[in-house]
Phi, psi and omega in degrees: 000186182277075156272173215172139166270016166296306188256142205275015169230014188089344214189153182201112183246197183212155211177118172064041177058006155260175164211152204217168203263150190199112175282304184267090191208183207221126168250113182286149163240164165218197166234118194309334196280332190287328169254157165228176180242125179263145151279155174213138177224157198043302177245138169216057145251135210297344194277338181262048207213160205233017187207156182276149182252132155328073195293133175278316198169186199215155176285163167319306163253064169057020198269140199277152182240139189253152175275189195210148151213191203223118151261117180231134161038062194056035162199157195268122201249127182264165165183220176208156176230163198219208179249320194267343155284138193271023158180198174273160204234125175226136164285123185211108190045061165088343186231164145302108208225151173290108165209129173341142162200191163257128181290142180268122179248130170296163172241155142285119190234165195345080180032031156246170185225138174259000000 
């Protein structure tokens, strides 16, 4: 999802090809230095991927959901992509819309994975 001081409840996630408003959510932090943005295309099963990706949340039936982002019409869009979508998913004017992207990937650093 979104936040923005922007959206009149704070926050937008998308869901069932729609996307809806949230007063009450959670914003991940990090250490910038810990990740990367992998590109990815066609399979986003976690098993073809040469590296671990950022779980964001999980589907209704436990399926993990990872993050993403987007460059769409001059701005970088976060969003979320699974194994069971056929690509990433971003909220964009009220709907859900597909698009190639980059996966938030953990690094390794002196053998811990963050």
């Amino acid at each position: 999802g979104q936040s923005s001081a922007n959206f009149s409840k704070g926050a937008l996630f998308g869901y069932g090809g729609d996307d809806f408003e949230l007063g009450t959510f959670e914003i991940l932090l990090g250490d910038s230095n810990a990740v990367h943005w992998e590109t990815v295309s066609n399979s986003f099963r976690a098993e073809s991927f040469r590296f671990r990706p950022v779980e964001g949340g999980r589907e209704a039936d436990g399926t993990p959901l990872w993050i993403c982002q987007v460059d769409h019409h001059g701005a970088v869009i976060p969003g979320k992509c699974s194994s069971k979508l056929s690509g990433g998913y971003i909220c964009w004017r009220g709907k859900e819309k597909s698009f190639e992207v980059r996966i938030l990937r953990r690094l390794f650093v002196s053998g811990i994975v963050y």
